[in-house]
DSSP file (Angstrom, degrees, kcal/mol; ACC not computed):
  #  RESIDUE AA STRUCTURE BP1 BP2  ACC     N-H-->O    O-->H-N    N-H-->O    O-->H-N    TCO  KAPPA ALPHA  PHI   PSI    X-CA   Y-CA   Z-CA
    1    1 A X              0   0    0      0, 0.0     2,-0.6     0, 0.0    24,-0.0   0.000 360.0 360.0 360.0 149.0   76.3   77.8   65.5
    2    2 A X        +     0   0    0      1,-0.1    24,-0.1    24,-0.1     3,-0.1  -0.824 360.0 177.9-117.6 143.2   79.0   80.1   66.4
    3    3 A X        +     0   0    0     -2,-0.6     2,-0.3    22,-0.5    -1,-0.1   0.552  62.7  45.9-113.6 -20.4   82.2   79.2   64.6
    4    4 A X  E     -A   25   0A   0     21,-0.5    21,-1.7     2,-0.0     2,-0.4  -0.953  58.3-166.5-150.7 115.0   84.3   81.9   65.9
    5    5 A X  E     -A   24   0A   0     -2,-0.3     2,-0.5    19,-0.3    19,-0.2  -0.946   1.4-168.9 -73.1  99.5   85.2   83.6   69.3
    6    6 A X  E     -A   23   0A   0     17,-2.7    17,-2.5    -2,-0.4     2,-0.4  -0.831   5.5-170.7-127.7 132.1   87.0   86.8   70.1
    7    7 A X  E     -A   22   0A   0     -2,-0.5     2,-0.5    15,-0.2    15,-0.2  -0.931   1.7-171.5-125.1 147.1   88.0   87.5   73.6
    8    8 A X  E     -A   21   0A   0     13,-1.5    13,-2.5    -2,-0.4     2,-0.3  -0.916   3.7-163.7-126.3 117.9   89.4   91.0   74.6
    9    9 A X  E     -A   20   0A   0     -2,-0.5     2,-0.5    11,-0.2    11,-0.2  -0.796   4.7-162.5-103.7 154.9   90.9   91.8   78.1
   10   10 A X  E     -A   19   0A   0      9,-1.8     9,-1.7    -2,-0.3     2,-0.7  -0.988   6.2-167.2-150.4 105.5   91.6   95.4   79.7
   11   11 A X        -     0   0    0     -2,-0.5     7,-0.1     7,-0.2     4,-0.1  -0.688  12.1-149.7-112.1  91.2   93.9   95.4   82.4
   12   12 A X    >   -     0   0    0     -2,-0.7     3,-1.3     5,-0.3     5,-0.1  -0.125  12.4-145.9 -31.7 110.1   93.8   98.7   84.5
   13   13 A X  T 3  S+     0   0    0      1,-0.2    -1,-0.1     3,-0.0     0, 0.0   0.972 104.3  39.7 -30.9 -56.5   97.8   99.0   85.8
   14   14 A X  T 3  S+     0   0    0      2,-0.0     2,-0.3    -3,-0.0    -1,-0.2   0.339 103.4  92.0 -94.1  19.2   96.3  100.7   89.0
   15   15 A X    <   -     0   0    0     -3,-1.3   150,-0.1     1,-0.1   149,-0.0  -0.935  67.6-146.1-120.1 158.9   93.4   98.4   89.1
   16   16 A X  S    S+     0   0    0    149,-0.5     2,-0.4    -2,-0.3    -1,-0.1   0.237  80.3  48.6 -98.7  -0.2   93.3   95.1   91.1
   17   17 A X  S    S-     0   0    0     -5,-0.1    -5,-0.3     2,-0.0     2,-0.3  -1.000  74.7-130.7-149.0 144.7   91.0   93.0   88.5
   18   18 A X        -     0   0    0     -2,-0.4    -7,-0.2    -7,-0.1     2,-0.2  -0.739  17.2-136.6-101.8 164.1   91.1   92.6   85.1
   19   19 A X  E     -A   10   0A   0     -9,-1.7    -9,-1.8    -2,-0.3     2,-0.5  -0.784  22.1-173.2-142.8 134.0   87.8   93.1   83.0
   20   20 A X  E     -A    9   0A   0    -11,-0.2     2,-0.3    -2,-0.2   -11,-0.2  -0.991   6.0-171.8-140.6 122.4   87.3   90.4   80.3
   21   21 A X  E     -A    8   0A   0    -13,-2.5   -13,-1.5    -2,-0.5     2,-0.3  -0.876   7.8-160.3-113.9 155.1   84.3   90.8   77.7
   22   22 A X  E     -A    7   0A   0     -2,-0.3     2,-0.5   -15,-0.2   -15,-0.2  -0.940   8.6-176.3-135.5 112.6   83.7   87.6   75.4
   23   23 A X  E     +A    6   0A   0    -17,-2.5   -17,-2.7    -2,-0.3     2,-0.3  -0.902   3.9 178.0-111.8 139.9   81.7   88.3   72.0
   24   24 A X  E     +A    5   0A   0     -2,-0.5     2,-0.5   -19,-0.2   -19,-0.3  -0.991  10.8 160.5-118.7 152.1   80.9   85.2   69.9
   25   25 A X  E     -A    4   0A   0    -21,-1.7   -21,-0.5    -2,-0.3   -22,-0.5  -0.991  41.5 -83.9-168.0 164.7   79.0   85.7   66.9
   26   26 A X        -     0   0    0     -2,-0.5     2,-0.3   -24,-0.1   -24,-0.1  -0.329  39.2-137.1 -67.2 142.3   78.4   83.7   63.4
   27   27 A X        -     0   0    0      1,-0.0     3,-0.1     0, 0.0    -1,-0.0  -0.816  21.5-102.3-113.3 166.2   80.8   83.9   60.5
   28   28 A X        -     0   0    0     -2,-0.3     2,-0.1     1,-0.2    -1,-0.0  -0.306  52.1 -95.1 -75.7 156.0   80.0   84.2   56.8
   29   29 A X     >  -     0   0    0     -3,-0.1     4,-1.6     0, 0.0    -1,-0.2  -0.022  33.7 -99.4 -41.8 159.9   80.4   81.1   55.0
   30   30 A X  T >4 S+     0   0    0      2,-0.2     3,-1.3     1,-0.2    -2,-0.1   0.993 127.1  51.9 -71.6 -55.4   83.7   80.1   53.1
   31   31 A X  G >4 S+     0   0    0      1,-0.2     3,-1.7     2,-0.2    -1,-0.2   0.958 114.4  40.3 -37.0 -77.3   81.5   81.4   49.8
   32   32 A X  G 34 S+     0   0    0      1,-0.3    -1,-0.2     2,-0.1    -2,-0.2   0.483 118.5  47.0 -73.3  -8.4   80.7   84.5   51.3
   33   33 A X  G << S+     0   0    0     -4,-1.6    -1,-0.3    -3,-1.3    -2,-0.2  -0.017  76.6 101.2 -97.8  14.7   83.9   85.0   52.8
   34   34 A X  S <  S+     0   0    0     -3,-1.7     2,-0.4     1,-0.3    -2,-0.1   0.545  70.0  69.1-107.9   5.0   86.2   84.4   50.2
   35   35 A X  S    S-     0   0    0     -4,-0.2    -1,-0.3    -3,-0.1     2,-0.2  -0.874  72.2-153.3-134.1 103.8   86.9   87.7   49.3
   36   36 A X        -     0   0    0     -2,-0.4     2,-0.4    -3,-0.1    -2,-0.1  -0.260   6.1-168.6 -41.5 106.6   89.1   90.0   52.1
   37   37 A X        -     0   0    0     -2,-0.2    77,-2.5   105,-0.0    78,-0.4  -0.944  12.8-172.3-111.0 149.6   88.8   94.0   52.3
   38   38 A X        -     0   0    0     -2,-0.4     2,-0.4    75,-0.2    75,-0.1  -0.777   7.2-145.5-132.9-167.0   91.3   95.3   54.4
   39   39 A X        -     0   0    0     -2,-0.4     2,-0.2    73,-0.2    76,-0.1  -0.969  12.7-107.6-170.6 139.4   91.5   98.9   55.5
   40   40 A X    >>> -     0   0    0     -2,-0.4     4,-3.8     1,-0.1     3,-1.6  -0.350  22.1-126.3 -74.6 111.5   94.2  101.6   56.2
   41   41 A X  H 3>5S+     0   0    0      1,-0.3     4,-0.9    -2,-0.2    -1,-0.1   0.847 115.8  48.8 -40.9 -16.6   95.0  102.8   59.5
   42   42 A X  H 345S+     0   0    0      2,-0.2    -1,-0.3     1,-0.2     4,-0.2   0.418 106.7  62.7-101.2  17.4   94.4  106.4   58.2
   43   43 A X  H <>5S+     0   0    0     -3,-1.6     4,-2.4     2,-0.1    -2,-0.2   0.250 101.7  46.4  12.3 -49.1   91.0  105.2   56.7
   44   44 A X  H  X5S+     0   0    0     -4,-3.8     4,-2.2     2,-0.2    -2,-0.2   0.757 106.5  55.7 -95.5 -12.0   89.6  104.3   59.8
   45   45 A X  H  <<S+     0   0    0     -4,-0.9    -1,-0.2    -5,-0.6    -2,-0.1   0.954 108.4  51.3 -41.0 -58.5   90.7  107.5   61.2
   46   46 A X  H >> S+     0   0    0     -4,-0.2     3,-2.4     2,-0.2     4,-2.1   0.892 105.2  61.8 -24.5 -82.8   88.6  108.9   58.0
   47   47 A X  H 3X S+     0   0    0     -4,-2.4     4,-2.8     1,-0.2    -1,-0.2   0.859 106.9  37.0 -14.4 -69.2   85.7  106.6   59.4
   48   48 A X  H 3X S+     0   0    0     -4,-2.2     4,-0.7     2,-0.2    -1,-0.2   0.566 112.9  59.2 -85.4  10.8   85.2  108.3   62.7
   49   49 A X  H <>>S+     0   0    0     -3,-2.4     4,-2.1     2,-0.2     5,-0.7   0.843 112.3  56.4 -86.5 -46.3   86.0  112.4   60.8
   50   50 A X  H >X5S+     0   0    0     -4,-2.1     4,-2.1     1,-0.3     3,-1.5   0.910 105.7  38.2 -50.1 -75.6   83.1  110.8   59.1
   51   51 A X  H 3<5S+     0   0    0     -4,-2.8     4,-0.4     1,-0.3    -1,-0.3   0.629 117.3  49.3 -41.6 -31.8   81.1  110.3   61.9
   52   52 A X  H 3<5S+     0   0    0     -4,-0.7    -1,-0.3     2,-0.2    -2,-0.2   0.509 107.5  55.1 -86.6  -8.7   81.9  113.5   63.6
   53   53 A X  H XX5S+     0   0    0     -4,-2.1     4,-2.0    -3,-1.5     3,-1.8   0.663 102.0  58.3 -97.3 -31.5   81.2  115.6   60.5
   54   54 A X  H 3XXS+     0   0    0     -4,-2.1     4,-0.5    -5,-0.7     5,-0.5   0.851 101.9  59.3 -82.8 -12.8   77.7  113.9   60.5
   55   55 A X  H 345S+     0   0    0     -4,-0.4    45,-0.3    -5,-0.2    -1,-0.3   0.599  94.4  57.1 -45.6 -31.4   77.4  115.5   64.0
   56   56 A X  H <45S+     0   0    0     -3,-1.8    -2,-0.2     1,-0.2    -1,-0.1   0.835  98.3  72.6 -85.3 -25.8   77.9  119.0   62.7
   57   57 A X  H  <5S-     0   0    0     -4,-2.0    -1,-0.2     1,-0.2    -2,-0.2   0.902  86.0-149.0 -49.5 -28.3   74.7  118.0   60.5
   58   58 A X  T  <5 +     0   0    0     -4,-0.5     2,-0.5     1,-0.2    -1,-0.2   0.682  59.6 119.8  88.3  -1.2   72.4  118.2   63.2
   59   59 A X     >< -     0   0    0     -5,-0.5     4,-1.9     1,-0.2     5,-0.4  -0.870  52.3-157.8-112.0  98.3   70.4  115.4   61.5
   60   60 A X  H >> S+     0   0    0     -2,-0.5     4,-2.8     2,-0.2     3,-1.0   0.939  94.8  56.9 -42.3 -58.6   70.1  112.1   63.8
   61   61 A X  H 3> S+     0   0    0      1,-0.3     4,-2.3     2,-0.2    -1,-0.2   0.877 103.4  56.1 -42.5 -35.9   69.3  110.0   60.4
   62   62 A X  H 34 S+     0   0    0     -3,-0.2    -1,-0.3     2,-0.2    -2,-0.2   0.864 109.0  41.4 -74.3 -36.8   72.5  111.2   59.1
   63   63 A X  H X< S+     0   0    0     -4,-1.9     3,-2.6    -3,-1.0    -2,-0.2   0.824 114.6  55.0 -83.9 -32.4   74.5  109.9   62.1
   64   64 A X  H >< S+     0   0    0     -4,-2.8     3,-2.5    -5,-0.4     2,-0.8   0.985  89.4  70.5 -40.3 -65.6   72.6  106.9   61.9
   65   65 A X  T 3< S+     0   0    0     -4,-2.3    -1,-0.2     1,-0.3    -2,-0.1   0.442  92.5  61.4 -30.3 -12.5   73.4  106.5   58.4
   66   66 A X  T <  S+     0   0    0     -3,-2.6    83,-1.7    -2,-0.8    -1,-0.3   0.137  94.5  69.9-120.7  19.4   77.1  105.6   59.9
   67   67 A X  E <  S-b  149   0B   0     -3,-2.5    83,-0.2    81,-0.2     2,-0.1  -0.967  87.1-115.9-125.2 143.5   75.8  102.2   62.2
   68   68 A X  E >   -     0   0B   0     81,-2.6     3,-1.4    -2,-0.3    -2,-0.1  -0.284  38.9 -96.9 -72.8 179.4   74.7   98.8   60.3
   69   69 A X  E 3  S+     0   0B   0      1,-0.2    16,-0.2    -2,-0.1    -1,-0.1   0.886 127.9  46.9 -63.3 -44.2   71.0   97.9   60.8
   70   70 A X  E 3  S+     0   0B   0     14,-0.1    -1,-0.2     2,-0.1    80,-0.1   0.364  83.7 135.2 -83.1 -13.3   72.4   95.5   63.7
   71   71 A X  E <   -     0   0B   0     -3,-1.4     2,-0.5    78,-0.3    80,-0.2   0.114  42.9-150.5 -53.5 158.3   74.8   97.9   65.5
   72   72 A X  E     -b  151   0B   0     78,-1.5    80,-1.3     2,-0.0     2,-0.4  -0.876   9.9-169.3-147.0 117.4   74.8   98.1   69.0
   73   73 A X  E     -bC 152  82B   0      9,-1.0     9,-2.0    -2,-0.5     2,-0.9  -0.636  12.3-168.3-111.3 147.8   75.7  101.5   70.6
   74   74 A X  E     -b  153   0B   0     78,-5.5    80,-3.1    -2,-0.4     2,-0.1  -0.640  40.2-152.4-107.0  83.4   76.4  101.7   74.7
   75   75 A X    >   -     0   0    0     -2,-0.9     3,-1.6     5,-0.4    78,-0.1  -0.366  20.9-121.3 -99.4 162.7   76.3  105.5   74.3
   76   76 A X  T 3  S+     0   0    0      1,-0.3     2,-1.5    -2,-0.1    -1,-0.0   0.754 106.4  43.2 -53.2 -72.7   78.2  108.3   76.6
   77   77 A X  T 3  S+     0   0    0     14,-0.1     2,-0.4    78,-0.1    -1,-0.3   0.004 112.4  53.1 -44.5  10.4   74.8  110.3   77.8
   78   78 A X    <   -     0   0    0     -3,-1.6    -3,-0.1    -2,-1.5    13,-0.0  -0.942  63.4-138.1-168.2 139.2   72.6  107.4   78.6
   79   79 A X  S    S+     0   0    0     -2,-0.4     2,-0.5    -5,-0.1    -1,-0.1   0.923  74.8 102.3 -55.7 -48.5   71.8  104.0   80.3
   80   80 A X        -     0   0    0      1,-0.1    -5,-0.4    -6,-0.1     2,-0.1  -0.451  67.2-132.6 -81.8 137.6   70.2  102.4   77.3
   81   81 A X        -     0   0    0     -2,-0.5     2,-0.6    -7,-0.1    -7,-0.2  -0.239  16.6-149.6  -7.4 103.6   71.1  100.3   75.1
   82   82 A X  B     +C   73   0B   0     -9,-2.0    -9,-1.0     1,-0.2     3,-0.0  -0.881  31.1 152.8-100.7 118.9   70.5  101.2   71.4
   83   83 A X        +     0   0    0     -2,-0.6     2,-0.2   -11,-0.2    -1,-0.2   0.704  56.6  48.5-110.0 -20.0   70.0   98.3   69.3
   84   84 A X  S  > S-     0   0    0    -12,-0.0     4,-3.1   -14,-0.0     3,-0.3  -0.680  89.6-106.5-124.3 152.6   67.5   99.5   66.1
   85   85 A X  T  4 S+     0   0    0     -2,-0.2   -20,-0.1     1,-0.2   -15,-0.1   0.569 123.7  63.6 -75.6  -2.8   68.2  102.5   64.1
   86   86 A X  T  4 S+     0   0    0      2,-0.1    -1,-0.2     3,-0.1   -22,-0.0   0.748 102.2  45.5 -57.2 -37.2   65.4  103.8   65.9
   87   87 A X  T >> S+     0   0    0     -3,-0.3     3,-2.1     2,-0.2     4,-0.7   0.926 116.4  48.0 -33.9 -69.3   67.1  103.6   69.3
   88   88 A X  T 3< S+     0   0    0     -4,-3.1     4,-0.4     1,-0.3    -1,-0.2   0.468 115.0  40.7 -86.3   4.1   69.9  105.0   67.8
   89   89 A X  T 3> S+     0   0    0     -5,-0.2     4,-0.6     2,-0.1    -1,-0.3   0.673 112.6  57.6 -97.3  -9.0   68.1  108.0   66.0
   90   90 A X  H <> S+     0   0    0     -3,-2.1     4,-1.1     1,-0.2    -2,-0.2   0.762 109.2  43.4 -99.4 -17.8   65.9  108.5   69.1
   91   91 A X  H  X S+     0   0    0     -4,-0.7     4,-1.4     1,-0.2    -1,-0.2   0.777 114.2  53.7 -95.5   0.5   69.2  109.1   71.6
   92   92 A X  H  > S+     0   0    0     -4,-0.4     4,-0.7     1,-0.2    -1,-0.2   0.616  98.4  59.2-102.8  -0.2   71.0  111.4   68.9
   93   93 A X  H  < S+     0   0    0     -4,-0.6     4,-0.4     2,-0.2    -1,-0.2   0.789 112.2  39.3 -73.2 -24.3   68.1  113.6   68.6
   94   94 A X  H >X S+     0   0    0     -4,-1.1     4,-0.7     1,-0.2     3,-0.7   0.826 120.3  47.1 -89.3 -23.2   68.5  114.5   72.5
   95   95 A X  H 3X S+     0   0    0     -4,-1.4     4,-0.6     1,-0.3     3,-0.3   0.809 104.8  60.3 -97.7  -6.5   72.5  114.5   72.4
   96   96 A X  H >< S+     0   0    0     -4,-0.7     3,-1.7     1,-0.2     4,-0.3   0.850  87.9  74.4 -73.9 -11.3   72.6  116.7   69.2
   97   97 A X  H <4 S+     0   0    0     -3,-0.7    -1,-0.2    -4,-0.4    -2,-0.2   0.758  89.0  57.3 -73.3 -45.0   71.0  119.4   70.9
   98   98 A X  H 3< S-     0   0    0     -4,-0.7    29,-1.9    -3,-0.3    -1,-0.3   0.689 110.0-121.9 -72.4 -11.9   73.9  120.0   72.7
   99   99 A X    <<  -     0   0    0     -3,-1.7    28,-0.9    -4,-0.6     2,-0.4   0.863  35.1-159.0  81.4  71.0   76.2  120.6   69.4
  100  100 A X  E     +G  126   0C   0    -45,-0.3     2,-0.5    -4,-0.3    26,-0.2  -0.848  22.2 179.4 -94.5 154.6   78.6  118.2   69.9
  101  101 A X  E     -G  125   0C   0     24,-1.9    24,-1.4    -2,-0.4    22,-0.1  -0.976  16.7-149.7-133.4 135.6   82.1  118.2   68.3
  102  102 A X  E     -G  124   0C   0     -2,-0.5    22,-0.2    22,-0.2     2,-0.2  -0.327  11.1-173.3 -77.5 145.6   84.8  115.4   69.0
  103  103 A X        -     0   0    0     20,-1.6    20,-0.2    -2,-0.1    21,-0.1  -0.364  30.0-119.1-169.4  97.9   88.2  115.4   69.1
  104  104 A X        +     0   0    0     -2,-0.2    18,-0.2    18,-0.1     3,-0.1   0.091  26.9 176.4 -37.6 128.6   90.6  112.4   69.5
  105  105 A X  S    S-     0   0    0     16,-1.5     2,-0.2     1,-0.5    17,-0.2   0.901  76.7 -25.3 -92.6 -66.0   93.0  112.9   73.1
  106  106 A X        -     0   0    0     15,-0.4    15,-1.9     2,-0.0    -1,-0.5  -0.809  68.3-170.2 179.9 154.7   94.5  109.3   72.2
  107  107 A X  B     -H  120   0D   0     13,-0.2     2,-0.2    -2,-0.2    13,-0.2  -0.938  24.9-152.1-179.6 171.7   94.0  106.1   70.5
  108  108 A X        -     0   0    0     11,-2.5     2,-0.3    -2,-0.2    11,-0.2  -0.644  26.3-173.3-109.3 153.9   94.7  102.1   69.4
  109  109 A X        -     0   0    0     -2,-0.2     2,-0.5     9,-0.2     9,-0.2  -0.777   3.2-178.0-120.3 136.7   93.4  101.0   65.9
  110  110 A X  E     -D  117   0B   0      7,-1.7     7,-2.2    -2,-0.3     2,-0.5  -0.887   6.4-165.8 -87.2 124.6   93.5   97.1   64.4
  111  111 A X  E     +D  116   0B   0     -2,-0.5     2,-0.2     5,-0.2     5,-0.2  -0.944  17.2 157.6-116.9 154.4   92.5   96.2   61.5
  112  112 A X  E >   -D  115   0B   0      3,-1.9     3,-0.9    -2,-0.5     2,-0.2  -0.688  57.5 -32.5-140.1-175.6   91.9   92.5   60.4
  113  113 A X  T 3  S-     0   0    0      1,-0.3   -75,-0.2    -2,-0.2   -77,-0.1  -0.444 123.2 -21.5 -51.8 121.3   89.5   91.2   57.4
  114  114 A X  T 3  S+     0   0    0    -77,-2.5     2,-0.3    -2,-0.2    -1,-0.3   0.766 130.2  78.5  55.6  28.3   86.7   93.0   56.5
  115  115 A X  E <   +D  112   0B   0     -3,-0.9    -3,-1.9   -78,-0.4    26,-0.3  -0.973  46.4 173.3-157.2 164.2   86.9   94.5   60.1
  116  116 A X  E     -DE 111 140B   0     24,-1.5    24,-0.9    -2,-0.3     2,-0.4  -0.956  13.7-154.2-145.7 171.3   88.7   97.1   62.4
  117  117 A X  E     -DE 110 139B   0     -7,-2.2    -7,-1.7    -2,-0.2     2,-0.4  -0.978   7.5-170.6-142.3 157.6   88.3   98.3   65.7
  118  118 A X  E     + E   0 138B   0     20,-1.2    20,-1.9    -2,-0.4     2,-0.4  -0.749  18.7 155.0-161.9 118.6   89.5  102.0   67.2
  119  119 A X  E     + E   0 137B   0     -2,-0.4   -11,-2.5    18,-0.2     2,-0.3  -0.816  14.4 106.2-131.5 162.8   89.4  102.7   70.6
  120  120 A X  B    S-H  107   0D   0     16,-3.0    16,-0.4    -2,-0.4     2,-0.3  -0.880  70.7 -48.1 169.2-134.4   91.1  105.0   72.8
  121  121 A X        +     0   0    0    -15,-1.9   -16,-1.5    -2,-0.3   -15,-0.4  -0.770  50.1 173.9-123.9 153.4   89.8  108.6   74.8
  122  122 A X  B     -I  134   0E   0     12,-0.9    12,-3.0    -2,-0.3     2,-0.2  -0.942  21.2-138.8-162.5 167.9   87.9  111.7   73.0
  123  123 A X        -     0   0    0     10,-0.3   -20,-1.6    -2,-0.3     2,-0.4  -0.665   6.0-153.2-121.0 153.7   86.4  114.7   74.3
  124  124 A X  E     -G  102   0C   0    -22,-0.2     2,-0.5    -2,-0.2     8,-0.4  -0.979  14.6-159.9-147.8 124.0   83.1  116.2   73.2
  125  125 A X  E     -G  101   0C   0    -24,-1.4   -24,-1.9    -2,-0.4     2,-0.3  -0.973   6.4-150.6-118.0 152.6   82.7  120.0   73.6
  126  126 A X  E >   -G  100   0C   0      4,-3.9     3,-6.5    -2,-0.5   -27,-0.2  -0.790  27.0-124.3-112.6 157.8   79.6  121.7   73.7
  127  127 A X  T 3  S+     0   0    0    -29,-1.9    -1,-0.1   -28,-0.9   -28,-0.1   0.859 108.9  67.7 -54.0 -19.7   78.4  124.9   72.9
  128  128 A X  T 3  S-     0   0    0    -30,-0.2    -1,-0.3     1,-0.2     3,-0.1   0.671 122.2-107.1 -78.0  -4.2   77.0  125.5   76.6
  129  129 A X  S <  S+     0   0    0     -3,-6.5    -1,-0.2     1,-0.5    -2,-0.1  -0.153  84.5 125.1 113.4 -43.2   80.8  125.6   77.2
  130  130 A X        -     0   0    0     -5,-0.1    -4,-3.9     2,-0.0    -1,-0.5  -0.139  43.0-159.7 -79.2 175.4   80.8  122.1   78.9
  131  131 A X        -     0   0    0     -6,-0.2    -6,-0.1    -3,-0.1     2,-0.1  -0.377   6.2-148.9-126.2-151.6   83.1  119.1   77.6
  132  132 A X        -     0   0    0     -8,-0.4     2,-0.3    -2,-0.2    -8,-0.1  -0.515   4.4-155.0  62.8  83.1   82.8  115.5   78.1
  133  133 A X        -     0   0    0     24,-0.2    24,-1.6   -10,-0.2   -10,-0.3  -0.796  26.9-177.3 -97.9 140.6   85.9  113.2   78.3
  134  134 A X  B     -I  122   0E   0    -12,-3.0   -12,-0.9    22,-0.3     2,-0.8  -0.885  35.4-128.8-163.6 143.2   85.2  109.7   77.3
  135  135 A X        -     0   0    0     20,-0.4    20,-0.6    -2,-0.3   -14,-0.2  -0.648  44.1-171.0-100.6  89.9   86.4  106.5   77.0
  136  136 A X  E     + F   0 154B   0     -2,-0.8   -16,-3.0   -16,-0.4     2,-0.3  -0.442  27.5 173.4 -66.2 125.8   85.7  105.0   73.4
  137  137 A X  E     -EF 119 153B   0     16,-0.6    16,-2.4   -18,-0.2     2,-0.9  -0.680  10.0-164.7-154.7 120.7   85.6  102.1   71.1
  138  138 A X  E     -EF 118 152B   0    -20,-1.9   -20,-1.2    -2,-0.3    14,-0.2  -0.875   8.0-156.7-111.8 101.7   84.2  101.7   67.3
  139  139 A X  E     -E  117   0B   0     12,-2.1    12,-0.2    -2,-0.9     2,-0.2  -0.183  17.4-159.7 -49.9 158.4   83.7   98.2   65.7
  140  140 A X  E     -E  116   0B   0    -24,-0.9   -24,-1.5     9,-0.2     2,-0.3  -0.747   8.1-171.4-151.6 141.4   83.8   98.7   61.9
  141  141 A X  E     -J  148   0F   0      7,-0.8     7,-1.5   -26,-0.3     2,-0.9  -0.957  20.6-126.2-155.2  96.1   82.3   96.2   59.6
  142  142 A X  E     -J  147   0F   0     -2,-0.3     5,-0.2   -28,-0.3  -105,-0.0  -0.604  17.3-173.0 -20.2  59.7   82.5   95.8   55.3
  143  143 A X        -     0   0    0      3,-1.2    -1,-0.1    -2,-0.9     4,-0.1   0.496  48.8 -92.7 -46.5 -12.7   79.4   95.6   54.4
  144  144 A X  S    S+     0   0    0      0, 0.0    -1,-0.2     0, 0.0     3,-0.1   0.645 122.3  29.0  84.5  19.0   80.3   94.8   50.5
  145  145 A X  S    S+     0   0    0      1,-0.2     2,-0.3     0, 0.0    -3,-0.1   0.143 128.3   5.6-165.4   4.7   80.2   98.0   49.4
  146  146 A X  S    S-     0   0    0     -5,-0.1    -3,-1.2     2,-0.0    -1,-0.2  -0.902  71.9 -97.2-158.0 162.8   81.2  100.7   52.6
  147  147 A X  E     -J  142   0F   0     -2,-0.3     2,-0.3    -5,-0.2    -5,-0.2  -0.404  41.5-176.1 -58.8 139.6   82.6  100.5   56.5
  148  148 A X  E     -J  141   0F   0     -7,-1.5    -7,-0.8   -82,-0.0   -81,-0.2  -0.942  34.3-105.0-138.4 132.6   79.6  100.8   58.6
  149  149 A X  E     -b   67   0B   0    -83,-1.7   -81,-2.6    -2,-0.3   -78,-0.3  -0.428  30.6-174.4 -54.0 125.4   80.1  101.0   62.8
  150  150 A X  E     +     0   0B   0      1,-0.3   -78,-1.5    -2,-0.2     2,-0.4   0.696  69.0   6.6-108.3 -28.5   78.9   97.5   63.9
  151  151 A X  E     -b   72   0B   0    -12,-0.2   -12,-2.1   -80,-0.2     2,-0.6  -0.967  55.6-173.5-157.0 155.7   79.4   98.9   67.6
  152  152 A X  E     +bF  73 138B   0    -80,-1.3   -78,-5.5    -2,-0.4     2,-0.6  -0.853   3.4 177.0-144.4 107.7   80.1  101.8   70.0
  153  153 A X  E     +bF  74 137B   0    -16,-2.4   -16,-0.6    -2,-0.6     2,-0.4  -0.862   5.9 177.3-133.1 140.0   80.6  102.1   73.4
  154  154 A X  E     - F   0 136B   0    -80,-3.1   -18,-0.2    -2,-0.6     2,-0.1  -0.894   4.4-177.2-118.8 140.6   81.5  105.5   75.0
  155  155 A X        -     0   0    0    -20,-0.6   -20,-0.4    -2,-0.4     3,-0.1  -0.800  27.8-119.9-130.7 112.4   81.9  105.9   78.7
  156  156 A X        -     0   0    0    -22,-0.2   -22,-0.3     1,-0.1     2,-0.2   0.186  31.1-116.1 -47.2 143.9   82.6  108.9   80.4
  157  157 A X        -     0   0    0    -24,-1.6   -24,-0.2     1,-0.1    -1,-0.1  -0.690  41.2 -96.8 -96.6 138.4   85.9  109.1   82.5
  158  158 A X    >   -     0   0    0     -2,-0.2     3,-1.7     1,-0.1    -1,-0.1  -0.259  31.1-120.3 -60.2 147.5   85.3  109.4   86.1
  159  159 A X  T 3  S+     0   0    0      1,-0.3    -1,-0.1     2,-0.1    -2,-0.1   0.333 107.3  69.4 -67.0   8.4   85.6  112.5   87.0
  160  160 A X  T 3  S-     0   0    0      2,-0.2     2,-0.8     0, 0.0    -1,-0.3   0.033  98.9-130.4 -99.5 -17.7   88.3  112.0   89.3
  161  161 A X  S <  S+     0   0    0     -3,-1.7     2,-0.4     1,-0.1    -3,-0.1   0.053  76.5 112.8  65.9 -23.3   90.2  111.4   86.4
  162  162 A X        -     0   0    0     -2,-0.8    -2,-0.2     1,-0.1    -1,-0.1  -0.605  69.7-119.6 -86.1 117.9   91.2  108.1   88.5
  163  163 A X        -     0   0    0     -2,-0.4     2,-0.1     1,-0.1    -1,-0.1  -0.121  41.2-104.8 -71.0 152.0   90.3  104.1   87.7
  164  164 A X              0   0    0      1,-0.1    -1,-0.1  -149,-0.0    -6,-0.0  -0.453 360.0 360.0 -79.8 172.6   88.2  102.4   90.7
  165  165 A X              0   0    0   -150,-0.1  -149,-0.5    -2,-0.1    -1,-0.1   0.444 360.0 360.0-117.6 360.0   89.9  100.2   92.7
């Protein structure tokens, strides 16, 4: 039974419809809940230096290592869907290969109980010279004893720089 509902709207200025995603999903028990982590905007900053430093590793397990068991990433370079830490090890072996390195352009964070979210634009350059500009956003999750990304989705900004209409 889903106890709790969060709905999140994105309204483009220059676009003529607004875009509405609706996640519902089960909450911990009053027991399991009863105890609050809250976390610092420059913490979750921290969080994604994390993630981008496990990039310079080169080691897909190692960037894994920064999603829960259950994350689910919508990631820039690809159509699928990652759902297992197999997914997600299998699409960061092809995209480390380009050397990527990150670098917040802009961004929101919230934080709430035992969660945050931080979304906003980043860039990815690569050694071949090319960049990537991307439209971002990383769920974070307490696991009860560190922040783990509970979701990511990156989408690449038309090139056009300009939303569709």
């Amino acid at each position: 039974m889903y106890k709790s509902i969060f709905i999140s709207s994105f309204l483009f200025l220059s676009a003529s419809a607004a875009v509405t995603t609706v996640h519902a999903e089960k909450m911990p028990s009053v027991k399991s809940a009863a105890k609050c982590t809250m976390i610092s905007h420059e913490k979750v900053t921290k969080l994604f230096d994390r993630w981008n430093a496990s990039l310079q590793t080169h080691d897909p397990a190692k960037v894994a290592a920064n999603y829960s068991s259950d994350a689910v990433l919508l990631p820039t370079l690809s159509a699928q869907v990652r759902y297992t830490d197999e997914e997600r090890i299998d699409y960061f072996k092809d995209f480390l290969k380009k050397d990527p390195v990150a670098k917040i352009d802009s961004r929101t964070i919230r934080t709430g109980c035992n969660k945050a979210i931080d979304n906003g634009v980043y860039t990815f350059r690569f050694t071949d010279g090319t960049e990537a500009t991307a439209r971002y956003t990383f769920t974070y999750g307490w696991s009860g004893k560190v922040w783990l990304i509970t979701s990511h989705h990156s989408s690449v900004l038309p090139k056009d720089g300009k939303q569709a209409d």
